[in-house]
C-alpha positions as CSV (number, residue, x, y, z in Angstrom):
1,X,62.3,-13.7,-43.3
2,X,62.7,-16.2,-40.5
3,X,65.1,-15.3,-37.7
4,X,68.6,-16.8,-38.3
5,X,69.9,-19.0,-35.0
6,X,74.0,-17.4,-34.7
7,X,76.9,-19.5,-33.7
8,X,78.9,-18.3,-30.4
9,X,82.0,-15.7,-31.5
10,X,85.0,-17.1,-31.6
11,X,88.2,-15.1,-30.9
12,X,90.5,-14.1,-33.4
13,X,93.1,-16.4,-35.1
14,X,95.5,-17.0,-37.9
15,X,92.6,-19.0,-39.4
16,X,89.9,-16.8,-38.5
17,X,92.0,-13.6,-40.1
18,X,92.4,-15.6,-43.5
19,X,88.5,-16.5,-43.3
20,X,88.2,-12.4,-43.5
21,X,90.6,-11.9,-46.1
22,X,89.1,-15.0,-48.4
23,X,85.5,-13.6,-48.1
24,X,86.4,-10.3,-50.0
25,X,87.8,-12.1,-53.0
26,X,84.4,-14.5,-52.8
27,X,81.5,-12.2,-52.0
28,X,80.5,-9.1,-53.7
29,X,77.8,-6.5,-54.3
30,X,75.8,-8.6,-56.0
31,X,76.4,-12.4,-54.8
32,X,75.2,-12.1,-51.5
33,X,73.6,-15.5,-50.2
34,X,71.5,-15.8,-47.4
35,X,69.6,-19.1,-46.7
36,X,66.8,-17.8,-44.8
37,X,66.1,-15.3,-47.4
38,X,62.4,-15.4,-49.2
39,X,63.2,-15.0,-52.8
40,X,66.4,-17.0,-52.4
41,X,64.6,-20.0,-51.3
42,X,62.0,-19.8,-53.9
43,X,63.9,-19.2,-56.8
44,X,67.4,-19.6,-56.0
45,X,69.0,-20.3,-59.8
46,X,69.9,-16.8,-61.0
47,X,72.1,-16.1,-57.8
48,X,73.6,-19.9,-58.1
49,X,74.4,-19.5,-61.5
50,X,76.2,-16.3,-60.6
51,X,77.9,-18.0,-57.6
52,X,79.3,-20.9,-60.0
53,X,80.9,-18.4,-62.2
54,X,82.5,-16.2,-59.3
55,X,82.3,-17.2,-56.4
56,X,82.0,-21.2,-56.0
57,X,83.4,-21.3,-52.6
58,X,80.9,-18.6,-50.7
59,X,81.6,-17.6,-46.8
60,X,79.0,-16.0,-45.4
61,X,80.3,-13.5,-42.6
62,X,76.5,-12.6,-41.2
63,X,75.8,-16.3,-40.4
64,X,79.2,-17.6,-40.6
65,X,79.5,-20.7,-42.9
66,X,80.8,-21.7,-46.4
67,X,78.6,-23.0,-49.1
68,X,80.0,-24.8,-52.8
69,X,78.1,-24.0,-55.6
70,X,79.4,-26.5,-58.6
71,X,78.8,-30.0,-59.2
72,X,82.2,-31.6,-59.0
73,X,82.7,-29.7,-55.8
74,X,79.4,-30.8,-53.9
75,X,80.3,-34.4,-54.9
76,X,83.7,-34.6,-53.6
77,X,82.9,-33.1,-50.6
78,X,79.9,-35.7,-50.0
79,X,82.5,-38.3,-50.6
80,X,84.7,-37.8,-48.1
81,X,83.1,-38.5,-45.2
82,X,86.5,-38.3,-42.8
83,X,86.5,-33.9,-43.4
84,X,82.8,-33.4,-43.9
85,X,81.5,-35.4,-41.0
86,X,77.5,-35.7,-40.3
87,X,77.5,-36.4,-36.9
88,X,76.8,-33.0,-35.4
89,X,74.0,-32.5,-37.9
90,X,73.3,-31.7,-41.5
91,X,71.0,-28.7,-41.6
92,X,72.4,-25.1,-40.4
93,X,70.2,-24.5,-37.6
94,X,71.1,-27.9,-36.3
95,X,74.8,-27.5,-36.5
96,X,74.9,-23.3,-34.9
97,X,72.2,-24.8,-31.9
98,X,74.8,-28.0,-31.2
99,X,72.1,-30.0,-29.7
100,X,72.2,-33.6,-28.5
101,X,71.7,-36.0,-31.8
102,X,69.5,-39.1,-30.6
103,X,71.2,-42.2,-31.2
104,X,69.9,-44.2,-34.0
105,X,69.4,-40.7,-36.6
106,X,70.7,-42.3,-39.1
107,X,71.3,-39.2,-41.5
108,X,73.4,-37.3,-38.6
109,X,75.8,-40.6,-38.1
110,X,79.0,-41.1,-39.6
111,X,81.2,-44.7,-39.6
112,X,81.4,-47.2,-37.7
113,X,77.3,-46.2,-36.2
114,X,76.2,-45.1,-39.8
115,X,77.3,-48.1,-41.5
116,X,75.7,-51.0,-39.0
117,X,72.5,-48.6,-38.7
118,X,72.0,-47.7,-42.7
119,X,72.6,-51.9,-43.5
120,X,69.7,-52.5,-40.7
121,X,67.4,-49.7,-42.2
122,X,68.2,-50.9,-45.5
123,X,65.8,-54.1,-44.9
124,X,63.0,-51.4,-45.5
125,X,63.6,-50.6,-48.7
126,X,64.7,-53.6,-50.9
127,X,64.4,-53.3,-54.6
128,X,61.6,-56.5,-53.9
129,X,60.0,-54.8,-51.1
130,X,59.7,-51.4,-52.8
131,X,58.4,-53.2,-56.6
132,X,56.2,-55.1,-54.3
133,X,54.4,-51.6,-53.0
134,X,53.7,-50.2,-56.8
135,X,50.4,-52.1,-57.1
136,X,48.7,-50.8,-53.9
137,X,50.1,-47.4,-54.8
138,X,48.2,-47.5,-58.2
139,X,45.2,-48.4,-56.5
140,X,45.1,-45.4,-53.9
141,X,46.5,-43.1,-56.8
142,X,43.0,-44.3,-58.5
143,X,40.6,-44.0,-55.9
144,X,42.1,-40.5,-55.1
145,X,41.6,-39.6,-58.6
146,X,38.9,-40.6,-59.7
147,X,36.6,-38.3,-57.3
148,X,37.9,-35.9,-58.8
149,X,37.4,-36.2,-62.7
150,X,34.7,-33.6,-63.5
151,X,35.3,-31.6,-60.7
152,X,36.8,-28.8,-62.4
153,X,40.4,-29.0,-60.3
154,X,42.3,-30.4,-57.2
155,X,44.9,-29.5,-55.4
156,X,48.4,-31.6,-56.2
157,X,49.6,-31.0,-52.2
158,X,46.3,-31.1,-50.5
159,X,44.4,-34.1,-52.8
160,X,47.7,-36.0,-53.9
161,X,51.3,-34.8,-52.1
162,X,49.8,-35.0,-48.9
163,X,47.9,-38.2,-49.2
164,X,49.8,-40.8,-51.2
165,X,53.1,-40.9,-49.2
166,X,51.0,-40.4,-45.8
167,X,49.3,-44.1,-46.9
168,X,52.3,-45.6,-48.7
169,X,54.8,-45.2,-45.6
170,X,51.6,-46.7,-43.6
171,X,52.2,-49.9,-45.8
172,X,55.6,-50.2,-45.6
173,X,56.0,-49.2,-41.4
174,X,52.6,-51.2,-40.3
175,X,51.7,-47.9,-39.2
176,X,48.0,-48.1,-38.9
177,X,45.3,-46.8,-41.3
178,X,43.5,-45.3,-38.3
179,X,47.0,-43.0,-37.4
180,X,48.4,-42.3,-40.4
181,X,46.9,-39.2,-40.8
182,X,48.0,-38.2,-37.0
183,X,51.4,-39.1,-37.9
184,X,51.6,-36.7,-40.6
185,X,50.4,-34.3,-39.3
186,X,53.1,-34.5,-36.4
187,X,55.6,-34.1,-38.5
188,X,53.6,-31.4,-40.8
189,X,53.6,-29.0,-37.7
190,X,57.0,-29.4,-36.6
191,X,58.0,-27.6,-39.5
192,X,56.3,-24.3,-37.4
193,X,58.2,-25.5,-34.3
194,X,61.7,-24.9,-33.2
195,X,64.2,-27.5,-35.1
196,X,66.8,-27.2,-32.6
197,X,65.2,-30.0,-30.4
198,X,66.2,-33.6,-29.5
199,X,62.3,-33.9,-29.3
200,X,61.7,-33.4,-32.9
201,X,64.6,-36.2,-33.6
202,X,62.9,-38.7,-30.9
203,X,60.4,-40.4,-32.4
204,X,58.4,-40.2,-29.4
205,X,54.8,-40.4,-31.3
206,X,55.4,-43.8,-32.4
207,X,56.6,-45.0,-28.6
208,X,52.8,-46.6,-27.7
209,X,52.7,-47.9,-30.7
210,X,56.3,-50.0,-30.7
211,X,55.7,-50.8,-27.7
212,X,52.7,-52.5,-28.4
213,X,54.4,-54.0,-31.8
214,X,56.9,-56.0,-29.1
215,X,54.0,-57.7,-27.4
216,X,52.0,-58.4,-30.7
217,X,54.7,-59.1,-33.4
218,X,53.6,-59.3,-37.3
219,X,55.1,-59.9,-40.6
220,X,55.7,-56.2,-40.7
221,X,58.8,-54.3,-41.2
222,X,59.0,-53.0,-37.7
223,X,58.8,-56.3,-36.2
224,X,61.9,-57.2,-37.9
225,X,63.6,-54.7,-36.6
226,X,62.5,-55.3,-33.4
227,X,63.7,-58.8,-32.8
228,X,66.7,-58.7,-35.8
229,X,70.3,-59.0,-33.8
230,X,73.4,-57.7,-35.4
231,X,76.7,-56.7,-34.0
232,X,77.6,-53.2,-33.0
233,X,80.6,-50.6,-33.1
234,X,81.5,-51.9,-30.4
235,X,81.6,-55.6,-31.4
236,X,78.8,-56.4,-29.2
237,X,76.2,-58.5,-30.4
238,X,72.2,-57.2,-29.7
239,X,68.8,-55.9,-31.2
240,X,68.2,-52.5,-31.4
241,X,67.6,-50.7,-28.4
242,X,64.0,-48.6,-27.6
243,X,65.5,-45.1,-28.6
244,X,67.5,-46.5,-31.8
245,X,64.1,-48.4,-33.3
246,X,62.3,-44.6,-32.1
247,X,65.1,-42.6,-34.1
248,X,64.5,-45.1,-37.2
249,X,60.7,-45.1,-37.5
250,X,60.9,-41.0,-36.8
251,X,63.5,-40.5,-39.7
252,X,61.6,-42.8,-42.3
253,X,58.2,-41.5,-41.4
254,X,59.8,-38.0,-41.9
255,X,61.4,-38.0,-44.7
256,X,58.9,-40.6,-46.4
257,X,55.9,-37.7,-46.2
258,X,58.1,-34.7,-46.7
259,X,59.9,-35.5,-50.1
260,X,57.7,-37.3,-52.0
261,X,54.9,-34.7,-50.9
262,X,57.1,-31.8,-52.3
263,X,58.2,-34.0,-55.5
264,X,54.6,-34.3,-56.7
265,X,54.2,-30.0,-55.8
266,X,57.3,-29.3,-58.2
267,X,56.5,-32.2,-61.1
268,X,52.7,-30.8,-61.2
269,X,53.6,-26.9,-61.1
270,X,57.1,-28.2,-63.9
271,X,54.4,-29.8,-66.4
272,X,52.1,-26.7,-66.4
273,X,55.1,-24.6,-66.7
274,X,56.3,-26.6,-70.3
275,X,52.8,-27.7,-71.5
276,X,54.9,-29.2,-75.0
277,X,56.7,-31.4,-72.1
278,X,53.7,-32.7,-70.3
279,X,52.3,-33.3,-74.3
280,X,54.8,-35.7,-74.5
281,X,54.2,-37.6,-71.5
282,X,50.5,-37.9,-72.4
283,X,51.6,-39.3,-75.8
284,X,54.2,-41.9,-74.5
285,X,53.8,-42.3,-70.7
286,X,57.0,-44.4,-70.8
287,X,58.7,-41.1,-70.7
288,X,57.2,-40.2,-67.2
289,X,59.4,-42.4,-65.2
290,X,62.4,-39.6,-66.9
291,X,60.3,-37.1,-66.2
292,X,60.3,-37.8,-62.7
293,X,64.1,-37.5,-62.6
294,X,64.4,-33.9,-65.0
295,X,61.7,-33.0,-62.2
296,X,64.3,-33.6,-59.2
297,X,67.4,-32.2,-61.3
298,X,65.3,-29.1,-61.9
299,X,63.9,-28.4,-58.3
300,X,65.1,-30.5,-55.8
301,X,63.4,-30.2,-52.0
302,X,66.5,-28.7,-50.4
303,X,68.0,-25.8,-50.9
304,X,71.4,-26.9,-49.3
305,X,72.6,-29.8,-47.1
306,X,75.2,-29.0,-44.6
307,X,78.2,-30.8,-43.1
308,X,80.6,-29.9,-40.2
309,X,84.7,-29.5,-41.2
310,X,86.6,-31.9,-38.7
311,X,89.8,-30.2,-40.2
312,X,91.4,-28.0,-42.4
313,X,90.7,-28.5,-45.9
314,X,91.2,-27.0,-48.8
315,X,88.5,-26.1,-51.4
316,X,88.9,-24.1,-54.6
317,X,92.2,-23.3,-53.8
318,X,91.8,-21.7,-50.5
319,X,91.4,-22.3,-46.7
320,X,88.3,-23.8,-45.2
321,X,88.8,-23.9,-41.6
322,X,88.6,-27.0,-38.8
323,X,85.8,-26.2,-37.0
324,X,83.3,-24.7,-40.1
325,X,80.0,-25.3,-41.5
326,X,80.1,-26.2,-45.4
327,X,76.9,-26.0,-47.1
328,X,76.6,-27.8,-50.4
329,X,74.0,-26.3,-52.8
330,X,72.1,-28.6,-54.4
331,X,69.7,-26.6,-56.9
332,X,73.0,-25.2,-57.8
333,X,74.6,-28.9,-58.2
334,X,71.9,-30.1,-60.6
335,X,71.8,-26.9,-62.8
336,X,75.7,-26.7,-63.4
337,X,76.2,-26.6,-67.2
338,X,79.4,-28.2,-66.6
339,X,77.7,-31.3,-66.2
340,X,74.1,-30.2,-68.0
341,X,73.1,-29.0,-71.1
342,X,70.8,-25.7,-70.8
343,X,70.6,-26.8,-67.3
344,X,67.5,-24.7,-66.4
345,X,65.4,-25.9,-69.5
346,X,62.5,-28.6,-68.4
347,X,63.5,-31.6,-70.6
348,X,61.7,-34.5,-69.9
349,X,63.8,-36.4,-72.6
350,X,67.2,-35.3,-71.0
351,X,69.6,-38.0,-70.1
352,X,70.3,-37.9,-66.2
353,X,73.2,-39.7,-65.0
354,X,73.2,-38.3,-62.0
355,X,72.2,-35.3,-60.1
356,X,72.0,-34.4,-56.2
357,X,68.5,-34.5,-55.5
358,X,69.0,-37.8,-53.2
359,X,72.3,-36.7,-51.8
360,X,75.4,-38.7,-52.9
361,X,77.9,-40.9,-51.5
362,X,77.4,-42.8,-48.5
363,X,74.4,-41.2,-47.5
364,X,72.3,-41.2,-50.6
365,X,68.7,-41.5,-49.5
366,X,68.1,-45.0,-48.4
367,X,64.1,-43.9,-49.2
368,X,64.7,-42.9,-53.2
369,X,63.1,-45.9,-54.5
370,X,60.5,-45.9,-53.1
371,X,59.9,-42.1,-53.7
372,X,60.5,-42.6,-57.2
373,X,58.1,-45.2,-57.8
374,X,55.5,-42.8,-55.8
375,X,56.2,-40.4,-58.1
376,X,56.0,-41.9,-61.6
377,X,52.6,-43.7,-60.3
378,X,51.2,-40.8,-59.6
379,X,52.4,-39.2,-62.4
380,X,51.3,-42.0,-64.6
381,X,47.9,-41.9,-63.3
382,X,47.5,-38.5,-63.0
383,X,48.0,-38.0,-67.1
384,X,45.4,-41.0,-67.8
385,X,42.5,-38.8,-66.4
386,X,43.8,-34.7,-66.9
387,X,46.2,-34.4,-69.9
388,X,45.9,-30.8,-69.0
389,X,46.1,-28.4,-66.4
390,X,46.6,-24.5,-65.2
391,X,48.0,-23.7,-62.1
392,X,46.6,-21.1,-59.6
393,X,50.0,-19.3,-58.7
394,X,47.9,-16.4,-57.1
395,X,46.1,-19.4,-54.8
396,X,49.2,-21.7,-54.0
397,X,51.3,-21.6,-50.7
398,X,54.7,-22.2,-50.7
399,X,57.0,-23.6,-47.8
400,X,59.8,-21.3,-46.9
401,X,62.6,-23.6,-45.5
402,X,66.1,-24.0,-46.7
403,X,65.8,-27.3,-45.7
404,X,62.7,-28.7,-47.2
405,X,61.5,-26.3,-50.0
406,X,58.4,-26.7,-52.1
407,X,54.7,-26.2,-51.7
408,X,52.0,-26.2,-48.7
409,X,49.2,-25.9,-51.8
410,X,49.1,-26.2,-55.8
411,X,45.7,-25.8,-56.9
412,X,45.5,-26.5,-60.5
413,X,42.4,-25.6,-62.9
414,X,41.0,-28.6,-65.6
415,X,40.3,-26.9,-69.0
């Protein structure tokens, strides 16, 4: 189990004393969540389920936060962005470590800086832009593939997951062919590096490259950013500065490789799991683009997303403190029968309103188009060449962290 990072004590107060009190009624022998825990993070549904029905508003006295469990609670909470603020960071070990937040990290901003930022980084992923990526994504899906009929297997991380949204972000950043790989590989090693860092926020790997970008502008996406003016919190009109353009590229590139890497791990293991499911997808491929969606309701890549309390609030009836760290369970969100039939039944023919996967409210993933249409694509051409498949559990490596949870390696058998 990775070493948890612990807040500072604080002294005793009023507040503090009905925190005590309140965790007795909501934990027990047997709802005990810890974030950093193994099993939890691999197969978190039985203890969510059991949190929903008795304790939906969890504190945690060994690493000292709160954590919802339903649906209805998660969004309301995401919604109000004047309690549950994102400015002090949204994972745990980012809010206990109180580091410096780089201006320009878009998902750790809240109003008036998150609004101006999000409608500049918003360019990137117009519905045109994004529709306009889906041929050149078929293609590299097919040359991918196609190596690989008669080969007996592949691996869905290592010869898709890791490949495809590597490329794709390539295309829509200008990041050249020749350091795409580089740049993935930065961020696939941070994840064995400490998280705490304003070093891992900066962007810094992309610096030669931007600055180079300035001197030879293109038709790209980060030329635009670089010479578009807009007016700031501060009513000041200007183009983004060095460090914001660094925070942007770092958070797209990010996020870009990680989710849709770990979508294609959980749809490929979810369609070997309910072989009548993937059936239907090779009879009517229409269905995959629903597929795609039952696969981020079932297992989505974060086990929680956090927020900090600006002041008290109340939550299930009781107390939540100024001053706290609320987590918001999302694999617990998007299995809550309140909202779901047999919510932990694989059914790619389910109709999804919405679910959590993407967040919610006014930081719902800028990127989820675009990782959407990776993940049908793939899907789609994946299910043209192997209608079937086995996964090699025993071979597979799976990525303990609460905040991006899925697998390292799926290697899958061809029958």
């Amino acid at each position: 189990m990775a070493e948890a990072k612990r807040g500072t004590a604080r002294p005793e107060t009023p507040l503090a004393y009905c925190r005590k009190v309140w965790s007795v009624t909501t934990t027990s022998a047997d709802v005990i969540y810890n974030p950093y825990d193994h099993e939890t993070i691999l197969n978190p549904h039985p203890l969510f389920r059991r949190m929903r029905e008795v304790a939906p508003l969890f504190y945690s006295e060994e690493f000292d936060f709160y954590a919802i469990s339903r649906f209805e609670d998660i969004e309301r909470t995401l919604l109000n962005r004047d309690v549950f603020i994102s400015r002090k960071g949204v994972t745990l070990d980012i809010l206990k470590s109180d580091m410096e937040i780089p201006k320009g990290t878009v998902i750790f901003e809240d109003p008036p800086e998150h609004s101006i930022h999000r409608a500049l980084l918003s360019r990137m992923f117009t519905p045109k832009g994004v529709s306009s990526l889906e041929e050149g994504v078929r293609r590299l899906c097919a040359s991918l593939l196609d190596p690989l009929v008669g080969a007996g297997g592949f691996d869905f991380v290592g010869d898709l997951g890791m490949l495809v949204p590597m490329k794709v972000i390539g295309m829509l950043v200008g990041i050249p062919e020749s350091d795409q790989e580089s740049v993935r590989d930065h961020f696939y090693g941070q994840r064995s590096s400490d998280p705490t860092t304003s070093n891992s926020l900066s962007g810094d790997i992309f610096g030669d490259y931007i600055d180079w970008r300035a001197d030879h502008p293109s038709d790209d996406i980060m030329s635009q950013l670089l010479y578009t003016e807009f007016e700031d919190e501060t009513g000041v009109r200007r183009r983004l500065t060095r460090e914001e353009l660094l925070a942007y590229v770092n958070i797209v590139a990010a996020a870009g490789n990680e989710t849709t890497r770990l979508l294609i791990g959980w749809t490929g293991l979810l369609l070997a799991q309910n072989p009548d499911q993937r059936r239907l997808l090779v009879e009517n491929p229409a269905l995959i683009r629903n597929a795609i969606e039952e696969s981020l309701r079932c297992e989505p890549n974060t086990l929680q997303n956090c927020r900090f309390v600006a002041r008290d609030v109340e939550i299930c009836g009781q107390l939540v403190p100024e001053g706290s760290i609320l987590a918001t369970l999302t694999p617990s969100g998007n299995r809550d029968d309140r909202l779901f039939d047999d919510p932990d039944r694989f059914d790619v023919t389910r109709k999804i309103d919405r679910h959590l996967s993407f967040g919610f409210g006014s930081h719902y993933c800028l990127g989820q188009a675009l990782a959407r249409l990776e993940g049908r694509v793939v899907f789609e051409e994946v299910l043209k060449r192997f209608p079937q498949w086995d996964v090699d559990l025993d071979g597979s490596k799976f990525m303990y962290f609460a905040d991006q949870r899925g697998y390292e390696s799926l290697p899958v058998s061809i029958p």
